[in-house]
C-alpha positions as CSV (number, residue, x, y, z in Angstrom):
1,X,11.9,3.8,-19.8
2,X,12.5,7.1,-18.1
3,X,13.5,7.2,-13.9
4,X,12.2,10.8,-12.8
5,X,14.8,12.1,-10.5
6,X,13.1,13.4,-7.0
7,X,12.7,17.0,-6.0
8,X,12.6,18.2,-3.0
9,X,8.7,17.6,-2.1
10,X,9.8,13.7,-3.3
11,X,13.0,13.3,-1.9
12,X,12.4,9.4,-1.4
13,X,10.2,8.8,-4.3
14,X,11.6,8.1,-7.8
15,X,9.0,7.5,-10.8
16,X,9.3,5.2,-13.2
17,X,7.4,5.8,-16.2
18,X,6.5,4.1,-19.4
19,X,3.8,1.9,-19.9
20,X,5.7,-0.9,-21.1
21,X,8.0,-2.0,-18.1
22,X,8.5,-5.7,-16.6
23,X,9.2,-6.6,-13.3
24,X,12.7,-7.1,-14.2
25,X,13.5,-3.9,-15.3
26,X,11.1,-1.9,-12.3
27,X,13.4,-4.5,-9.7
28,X,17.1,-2.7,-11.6
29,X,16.2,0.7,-11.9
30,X,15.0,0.4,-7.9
31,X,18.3,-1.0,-7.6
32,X,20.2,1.5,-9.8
33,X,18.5,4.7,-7.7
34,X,20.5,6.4,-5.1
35,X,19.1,4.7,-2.4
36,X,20.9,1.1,-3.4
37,X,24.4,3.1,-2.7
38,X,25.3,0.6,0.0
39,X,26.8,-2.6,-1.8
40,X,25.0,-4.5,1.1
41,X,22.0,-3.1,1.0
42,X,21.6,-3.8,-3.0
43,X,23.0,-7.7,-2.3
44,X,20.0,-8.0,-0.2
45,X,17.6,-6.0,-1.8
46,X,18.7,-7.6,-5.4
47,X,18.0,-11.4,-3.8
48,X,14.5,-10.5,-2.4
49,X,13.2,-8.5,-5.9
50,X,15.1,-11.5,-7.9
51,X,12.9,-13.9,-5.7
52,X,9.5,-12.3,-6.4
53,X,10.1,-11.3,-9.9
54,X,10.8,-15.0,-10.6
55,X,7.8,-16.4,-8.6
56,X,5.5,-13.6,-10.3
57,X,7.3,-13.9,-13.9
58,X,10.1,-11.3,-14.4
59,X,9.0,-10.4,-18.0
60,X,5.4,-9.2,-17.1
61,X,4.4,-6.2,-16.9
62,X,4.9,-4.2,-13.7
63,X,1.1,-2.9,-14.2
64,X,-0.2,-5.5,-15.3
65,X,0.7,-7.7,-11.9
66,X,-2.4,-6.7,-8.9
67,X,-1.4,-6.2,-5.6
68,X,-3.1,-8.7,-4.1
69,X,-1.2,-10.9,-6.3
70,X,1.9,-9.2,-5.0
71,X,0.8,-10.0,-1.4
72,X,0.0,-13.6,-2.3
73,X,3.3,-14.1,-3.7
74,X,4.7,-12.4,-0.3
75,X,3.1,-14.6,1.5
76,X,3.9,-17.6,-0.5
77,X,8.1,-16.4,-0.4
78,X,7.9,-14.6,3.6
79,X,5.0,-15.5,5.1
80,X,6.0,-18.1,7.7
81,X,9.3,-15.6,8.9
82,X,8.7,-13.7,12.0
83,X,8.3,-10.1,11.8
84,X,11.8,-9.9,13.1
85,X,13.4,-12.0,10.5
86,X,11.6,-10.7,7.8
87,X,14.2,-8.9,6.1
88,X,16.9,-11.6,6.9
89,X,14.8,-13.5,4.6
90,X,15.5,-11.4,1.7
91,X,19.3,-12.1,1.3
C-alpha cells in the first residue's frame, strides 16, 4: 500500500493507492496522516472508523464496499443523533 503525500494543489487530500486495501488498513493510514496529529482528535476519529469498519467488515475491501452501503451503515451507527451530537457520537 502506498499513502501519496499532498502537494500543494491537494493540501488536504492524501491518496491511497493499491487495489488490494481493507477497510482496516484505509481507517490506520487515515489515522497515521498528518491530520490525526492531535491525540484527541485520532481517539475519536479511531472509535468512529473502528465502529464502521466492524459493522461493514474490517477485512473487505475498501473498493469493494458501495457508498450507499456506507450510508446505510451510517445510518444504522448515527442516524438517530442530532446534527449537533453527531460527532460526539463517534468517541
Amino acid at each position: 500500500m502506498a499513502v501519496t503525500q499532498p502537494t500543494a494543489a491537494t493540501a488536504n487530500l492524501t491518496t491511497i493507492r493499491g487495489a488490494t486495501i481493507t477497510l482496516a488498513e484505509a481507517a490506520d493510514a487515515f489515522l497515521s496522516s498528518a491530520r490525526m496529529g492531535n491525540p484527541n482528535t485520532r481517539r475519536a476519529y479511531a472509535g468512529a472508523l473502528d465502529r464502521l469498519a466492524a459493522e461493514l467488515g474490517a477485512g473487505r475491501q475498501l473498493a469493494a464496499v458501495p457508498g450507499d452501503e456506507i450510508a446505510a451503515a451510517l445510518r444504522r451507527l448515527w442516524g438517530k443523533s442530532a446534527p449537533a451530537t453527531w460527532n460526539n457520537k463517534w468517541i
